[in-house]
N, C-alpha and C positions, 0 to 999 in steps of 0.2 A: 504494500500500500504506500503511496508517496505521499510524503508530510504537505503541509501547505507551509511553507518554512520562506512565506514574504514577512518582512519586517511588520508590515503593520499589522497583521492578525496577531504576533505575537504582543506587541507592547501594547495594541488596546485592551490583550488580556490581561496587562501585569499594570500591578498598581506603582506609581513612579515616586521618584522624592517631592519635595514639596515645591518643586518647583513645578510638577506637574508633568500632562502628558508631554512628548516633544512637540514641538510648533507643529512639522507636518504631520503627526500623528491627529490632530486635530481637524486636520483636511480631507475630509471623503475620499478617499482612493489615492491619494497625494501618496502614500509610501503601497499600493500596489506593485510597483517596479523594482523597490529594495527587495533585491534577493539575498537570502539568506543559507548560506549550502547545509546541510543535513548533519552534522557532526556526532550525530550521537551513535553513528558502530564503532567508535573507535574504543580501543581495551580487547582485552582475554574474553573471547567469544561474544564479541560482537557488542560485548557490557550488558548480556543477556544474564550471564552464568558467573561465578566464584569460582577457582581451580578447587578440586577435590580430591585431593590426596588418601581417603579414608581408605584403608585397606592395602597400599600402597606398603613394599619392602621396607624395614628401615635397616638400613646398615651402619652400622656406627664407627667412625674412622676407628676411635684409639683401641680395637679389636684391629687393624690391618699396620698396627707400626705408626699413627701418627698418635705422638705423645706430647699432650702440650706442656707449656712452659719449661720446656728440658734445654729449653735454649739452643736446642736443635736442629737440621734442616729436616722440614718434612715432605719433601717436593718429591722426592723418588715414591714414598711408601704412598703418597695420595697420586702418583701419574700410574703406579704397577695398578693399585684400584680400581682406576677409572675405565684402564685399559680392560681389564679382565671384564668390564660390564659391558665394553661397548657392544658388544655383539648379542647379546643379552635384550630378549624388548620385555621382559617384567619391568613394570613401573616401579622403579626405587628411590627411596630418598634417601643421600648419603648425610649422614648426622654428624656433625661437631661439639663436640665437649664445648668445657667450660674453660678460656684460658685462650694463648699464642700458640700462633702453627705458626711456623715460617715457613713461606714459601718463596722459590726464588728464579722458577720459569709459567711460560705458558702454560694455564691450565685448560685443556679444551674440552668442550663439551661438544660431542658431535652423535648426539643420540637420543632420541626424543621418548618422554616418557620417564625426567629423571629431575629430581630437584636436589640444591647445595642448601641443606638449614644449617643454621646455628643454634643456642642456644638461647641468644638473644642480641642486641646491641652492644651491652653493656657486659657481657660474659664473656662471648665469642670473635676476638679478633684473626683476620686472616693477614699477617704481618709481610709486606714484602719489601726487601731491603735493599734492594737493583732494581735499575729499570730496565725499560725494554731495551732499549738501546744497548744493553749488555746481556740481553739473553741469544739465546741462537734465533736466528733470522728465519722469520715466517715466510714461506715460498709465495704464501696468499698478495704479498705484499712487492714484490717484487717489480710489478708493473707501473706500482706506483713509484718506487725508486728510480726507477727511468724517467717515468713520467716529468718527475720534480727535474731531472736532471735538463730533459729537452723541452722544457716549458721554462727554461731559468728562473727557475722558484727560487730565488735568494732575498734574505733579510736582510736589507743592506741598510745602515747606519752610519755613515763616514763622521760625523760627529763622536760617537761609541767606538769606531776602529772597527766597525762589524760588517765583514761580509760572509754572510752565512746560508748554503743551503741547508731549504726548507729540511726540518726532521721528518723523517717516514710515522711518525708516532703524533703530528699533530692532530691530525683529525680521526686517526688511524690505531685502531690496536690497541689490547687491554688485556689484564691476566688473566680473566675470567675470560674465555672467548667462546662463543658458540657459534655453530656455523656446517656445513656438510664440506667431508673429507673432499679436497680432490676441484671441488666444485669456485668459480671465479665469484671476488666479492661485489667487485664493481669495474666500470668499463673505462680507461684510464687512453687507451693507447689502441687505433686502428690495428697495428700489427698482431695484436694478443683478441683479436676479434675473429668467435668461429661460426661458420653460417647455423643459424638456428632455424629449423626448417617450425614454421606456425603450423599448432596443432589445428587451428581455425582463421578464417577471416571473416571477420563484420562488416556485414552488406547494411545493413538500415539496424536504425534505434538512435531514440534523443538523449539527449542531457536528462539524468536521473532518471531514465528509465530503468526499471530492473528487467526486462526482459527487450532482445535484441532477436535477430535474424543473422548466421553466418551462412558462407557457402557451404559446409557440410560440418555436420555435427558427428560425423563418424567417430572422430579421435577423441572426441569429450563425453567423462561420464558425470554421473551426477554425484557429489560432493567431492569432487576434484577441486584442490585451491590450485588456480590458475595467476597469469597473472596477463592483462590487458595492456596493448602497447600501443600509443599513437605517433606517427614519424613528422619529421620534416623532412620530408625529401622534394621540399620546390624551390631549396635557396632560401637568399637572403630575402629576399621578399613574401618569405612561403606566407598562407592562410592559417595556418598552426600559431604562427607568431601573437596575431591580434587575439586569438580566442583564448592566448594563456594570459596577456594583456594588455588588450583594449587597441585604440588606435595607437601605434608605434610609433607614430612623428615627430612626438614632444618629448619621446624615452629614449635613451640610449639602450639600446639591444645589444647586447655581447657576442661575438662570431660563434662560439661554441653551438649556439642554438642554429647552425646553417653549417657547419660545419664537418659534423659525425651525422649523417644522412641514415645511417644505419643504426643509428644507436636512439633509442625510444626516448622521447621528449618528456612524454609523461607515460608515470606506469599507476596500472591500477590494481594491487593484491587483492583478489574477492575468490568465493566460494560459487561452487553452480551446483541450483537447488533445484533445476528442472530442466529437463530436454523435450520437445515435440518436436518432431522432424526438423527440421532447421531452424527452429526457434529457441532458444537457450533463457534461462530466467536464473539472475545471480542473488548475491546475499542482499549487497548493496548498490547501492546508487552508482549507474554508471558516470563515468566522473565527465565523460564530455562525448557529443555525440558521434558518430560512425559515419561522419561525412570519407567522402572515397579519395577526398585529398591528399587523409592524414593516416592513408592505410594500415586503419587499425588491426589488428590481429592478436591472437590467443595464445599464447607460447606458455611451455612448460615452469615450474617454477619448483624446483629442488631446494624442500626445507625440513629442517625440523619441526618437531611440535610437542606441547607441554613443556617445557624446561621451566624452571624454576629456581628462583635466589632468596631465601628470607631469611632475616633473625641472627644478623653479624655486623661486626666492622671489619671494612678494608683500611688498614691504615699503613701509611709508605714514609718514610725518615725525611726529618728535615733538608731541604734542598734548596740552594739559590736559584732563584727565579732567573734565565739566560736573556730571552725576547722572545716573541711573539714568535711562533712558527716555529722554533728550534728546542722544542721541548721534549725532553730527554725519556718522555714514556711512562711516567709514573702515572699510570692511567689502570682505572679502576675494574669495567665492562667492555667490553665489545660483541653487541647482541647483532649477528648476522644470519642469516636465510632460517629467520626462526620466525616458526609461525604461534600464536596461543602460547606465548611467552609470561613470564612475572617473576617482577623484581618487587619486594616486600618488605618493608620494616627492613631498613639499611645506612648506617652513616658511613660514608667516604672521608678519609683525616690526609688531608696533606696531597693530595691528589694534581695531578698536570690538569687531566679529565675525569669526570667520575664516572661517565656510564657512554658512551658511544655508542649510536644505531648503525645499520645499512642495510636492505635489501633484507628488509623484516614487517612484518603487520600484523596488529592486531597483540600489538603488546601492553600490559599492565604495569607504570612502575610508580610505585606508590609508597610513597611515607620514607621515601628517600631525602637524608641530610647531608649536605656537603660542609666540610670543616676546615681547617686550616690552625699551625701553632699558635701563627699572631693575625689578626684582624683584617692586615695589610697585606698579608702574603697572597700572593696574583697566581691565578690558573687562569687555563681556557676555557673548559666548558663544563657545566656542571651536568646536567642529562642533555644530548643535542639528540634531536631525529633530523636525521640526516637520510634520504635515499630509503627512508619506510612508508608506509601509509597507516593510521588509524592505529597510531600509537597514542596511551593514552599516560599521560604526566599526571599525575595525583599528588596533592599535597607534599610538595615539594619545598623543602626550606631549605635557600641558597646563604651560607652564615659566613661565605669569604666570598674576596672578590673575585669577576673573574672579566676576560674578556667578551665572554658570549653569556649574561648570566642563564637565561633563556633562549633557546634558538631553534628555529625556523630553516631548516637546513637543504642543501640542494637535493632536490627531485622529492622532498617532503610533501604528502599533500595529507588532509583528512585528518592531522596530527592534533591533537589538544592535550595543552596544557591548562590545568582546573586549580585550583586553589593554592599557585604557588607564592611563597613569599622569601623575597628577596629583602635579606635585612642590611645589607652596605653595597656601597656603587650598583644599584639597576642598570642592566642594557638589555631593554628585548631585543633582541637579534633575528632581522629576518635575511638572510644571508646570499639572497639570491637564485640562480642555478633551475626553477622551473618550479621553485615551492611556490604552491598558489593552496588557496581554499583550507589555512590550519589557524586554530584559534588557540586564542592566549583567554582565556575565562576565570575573570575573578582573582584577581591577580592583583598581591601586596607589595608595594615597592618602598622602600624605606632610604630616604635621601638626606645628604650634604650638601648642600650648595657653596660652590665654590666664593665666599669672600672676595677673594680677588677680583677674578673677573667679574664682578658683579659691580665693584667698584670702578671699573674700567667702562661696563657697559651704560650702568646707570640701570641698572636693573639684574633681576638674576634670573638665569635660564637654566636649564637641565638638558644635556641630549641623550632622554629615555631612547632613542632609536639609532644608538648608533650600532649600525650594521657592519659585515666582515662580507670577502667574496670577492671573487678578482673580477676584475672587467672583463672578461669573457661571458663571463655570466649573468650580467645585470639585463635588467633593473633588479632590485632588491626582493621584490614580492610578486607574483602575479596577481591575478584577479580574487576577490574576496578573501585575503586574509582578513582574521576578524579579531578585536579585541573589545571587551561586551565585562564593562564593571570593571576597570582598572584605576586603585586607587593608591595615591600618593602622599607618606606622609614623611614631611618636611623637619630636621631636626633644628633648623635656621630659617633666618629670610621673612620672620612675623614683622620686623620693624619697617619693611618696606611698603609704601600705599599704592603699588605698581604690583602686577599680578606674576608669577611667577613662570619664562617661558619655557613653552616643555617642547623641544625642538624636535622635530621631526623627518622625514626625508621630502624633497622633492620631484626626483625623477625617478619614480617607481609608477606600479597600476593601481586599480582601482582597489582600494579596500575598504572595509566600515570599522569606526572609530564608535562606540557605543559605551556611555557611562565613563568617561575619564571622572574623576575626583581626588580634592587634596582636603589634606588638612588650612591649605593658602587656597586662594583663586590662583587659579590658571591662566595662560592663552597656550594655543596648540597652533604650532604652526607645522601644518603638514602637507604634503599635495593636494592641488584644487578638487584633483575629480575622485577622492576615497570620500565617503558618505559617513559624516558625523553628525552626532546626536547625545543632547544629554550631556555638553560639556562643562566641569562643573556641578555632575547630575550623578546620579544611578536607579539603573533598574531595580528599584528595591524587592517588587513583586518577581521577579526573575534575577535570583543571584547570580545564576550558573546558567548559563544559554544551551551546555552539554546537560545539565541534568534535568533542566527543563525539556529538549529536545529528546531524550535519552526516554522519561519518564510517559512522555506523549506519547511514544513510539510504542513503550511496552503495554499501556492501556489499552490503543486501539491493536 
């Protein structure tokens, strides 16, 4: 059944702050045209179901040689484990005591039907004391060390004496990895590109339709997860371009997007719940129509499914922070070709990254804390979805700084982020790359404003948006990104009778801007044509735009 998910049906339903309905919401049909995309499948089954573990093996390390606090390594006796189960499909969950394990390489997880507990947060640390950067080199990764090399990925700083290429570990790689043996994580380089023969092609179907027409449905069955591809293959000028964002005249378009003709623009990870002769009906909303342009088609998608993280700390040794790009690996997650994923009740201490996605969907990561020894000390990303769809970020408390506090990552789409709260330096991060259509929902952002330049300006601003992402890939966001109740609260800047600016981007697409608020008045200076409302304001009848839309969905 499809939502009716236009802006005004939903905020005539919700009661607003006391500044009332928005102005167009007040005008008959005046917000009919405000589309609003469907967000509520994203999470561990669709946000239907809770993982169920009941019944499920438990194996308990310190029976197979990990003994904590022995001040020992435990990396051999937890990899001979892992190994013995891979082959193994009883669902297990492997158990950690109370105390330190030291771990000190990749630990992989390549087998579905298998969770890592601990004992809790506060009991069970998994200690790693090297980074990647000094473990033996993942073969997965490889492409992309080329990659940096012939794209001159260098950090250069002639001020600092720095010229650095980029690390394999910035965006990339984490100790905890999941992912299938064998199989590529992401598409880096034309030469490491192998013909994928489509198990189907899409003849006809709209935008959010769930059911489509291909030329043969021979090769699809039903509750096969697939994964849905649309190309550019007309060039710089292709019809793919406008429909990811808007009319391109006024935006700088990055050549990436015209350049890998082969390599799918937007993907869409869903489930197929019905076959009639050439008619196919999936889980979710198809993400953009089956015009013959953008020769959509059906390709395989080799992943895991059920994996599981709960109930520990990752914590990594103090480290000097080098620059941006060149970080040495101390990285937490890397959740790849995982399907019906979750991460649970988890602090990250000291971390480059805490959790990194790719070419994953339909993940749960929830009640995850990122930390840091002193206040100040800089990482990159605390959870980024990067290259997933209908990933879902839960109550997420970002407690260091980072570069990307939240991010909106390339080829992301369907992604939400719900109740996070950022308590020093906010950046939402929309980071370019083809990410269109993920929402940032209900989201706490806790600021300093810089003195200084405040003094200089004659007033004080904030740039909640500052964004990462090379120029190949811009603009910053596609069409309808959403951010719906985001509120800002100011720890300076009361004695000014000027509104506080909260700087924005310019040349990106369209997106809606719904409920900014501060503890100050605001102004928001952001692109002309993304759609705001409620600035200064919030939906207070609708907290959460995901668990209103989530909650809709499961009634009817």
């Amino acid at each position: 059944m499809k939502l009716n998910v236009t802006l005004r049906s939903l905020l005539m339903a919700a009661v607003c702050t006391s500044v009332g309905l928005p102005a167009m919401a007040k005008e008959p049909g005046a917000l009919s045209n405000i589309y609003l995309p469907d967000f509520s499948y994203a999470g561990y089954e669709y946000g239907e179901k809770q993982p169920d573990t009941k019944g499920w093996k438990v194996i308990h390390v310190n029976d197979h040689g990990l003994l904590p606090n022995d001040n020992e390594d435990d990396t051999v006796a937890l990899l001979a484990l892992l190994d013995s189960l891979k082959k193994q499909s009883q669902p297990v969950i492997v158990q950690f005591g109370k105390g330190r394990y030291i771990l000190s390489e990749i630990i992989r997880i390549q087998r579905s039907n298998i969770v890592l507990r601990g004992s809790g947060q506060s009991t069970t640390e998994l200690y790693f004391p090297r980074p990647l950067e000094l473990v033996k080199f993942p073969e997965e990764l490889r492409e992309l060390s080329e990659y940096l090399v012939k794209q001159n990925k260098y950090e250069r700083r002639p001020k600092d004496n720095m010229h650095m290429l980029f690390s394999n570990w910035s965006w990339s790689g984490g100790f905890l990895w999941t992912g299938v043996e064998g199989e590529r994580i992401k598409s880096y380089l034309k030469e490491y590109d192998r013909k994928v023969k489509p198990l189907a092609k899409l003849t006809s179907g709209g935008k959010d339709d769930f059911t489509f027409t291909v030329d043969s449905a021979k090769q699809l069955k039903v509750g096969d997860i697939v994964r849905i591809n649309w190309y550019n293959r007309e060039g710089k000028g292709g019809s793919l371009i406008p429909e990811l964002y808007g009319d391109p005249t006024d935006i700088e378009i990055g050549s990436h997007h015209w350049n890998f003709p082969d390599m799918a623009l937007i993907r869409q990870h869903t489930k197929i719940t019905g076959i009639s002769g050439n008619k196919v009906t999936i889980k979710t909303p198809l993400l953009h129509a089956a015009d013959p342009r953008w020769q959509p088609d059906i390709t395989e998608w080799k992943h895991i499914s059920n994996v599981g993280f709960e109930h520990f700390t990752i914590n990594f040794p103090i480290h000097p922070w080098v620059a941006h790009h060149v970080e040495p690996g101390f990285n937490g997650m890397f959740l790849t070709r995982t399907h019906n994923g979750w991460v649970k009740d988890i602090t990250i201490h000291n971390a480059d990254s805490g959790i990194l996605t790719e070419n994953a969907a339909n993940l749960t990561i929830e009640n995850v804390t990122t930390t840091a020894h002193e206040e100040n000390a800089l990482a990159h990303y605390s959870v980024q979805t990067g290259g997933v769809s209908l990933v879902l970020v839960k109550n997420l408390t970002v407690a260091n700084p980072m570069w990307h506090s939240i991010s909106a990552n390339t080829f992301g789409n369907k992604n939400v982020y719900v109740n996070s709260r950022i308590l020093v330096d906010p950046y939402i991060d929309q980071h370019g790359g083809a990410n269109h259509e993920n929402l940032f929902d209900n989201t706490e952002a806790y600021i300093t404003l810089d003195e200084d330049l405040a003094d200089q300006q004659g007033y004080y601003s904030y740039p909640l948006f500052t964004a990462g992402g090379a120029p190949y890939w811009r603009p910053q966001h596609g069409k309808y990104n959403t951010l719906w109740n985001t509120k800002l609260y100011f720890s300076n800047g009361a004695g000014s009778d000027k509104p506080v600016v909260i700087d924005g981007m310019k040349s990106t697409s369209e997106g809606r801007i719904i409920g900014l608020s501060g503890n100050l008045p605001i102004k928001l200076k952001y692109n002309d044509i993304t759609y705001k409302e409620l600035i200064n304001g919030e939906v207070t009848g609708v907290p959460s735009l995901y668990h209103y839309q989530l909650n809709k969905r499961l009634k009817n």
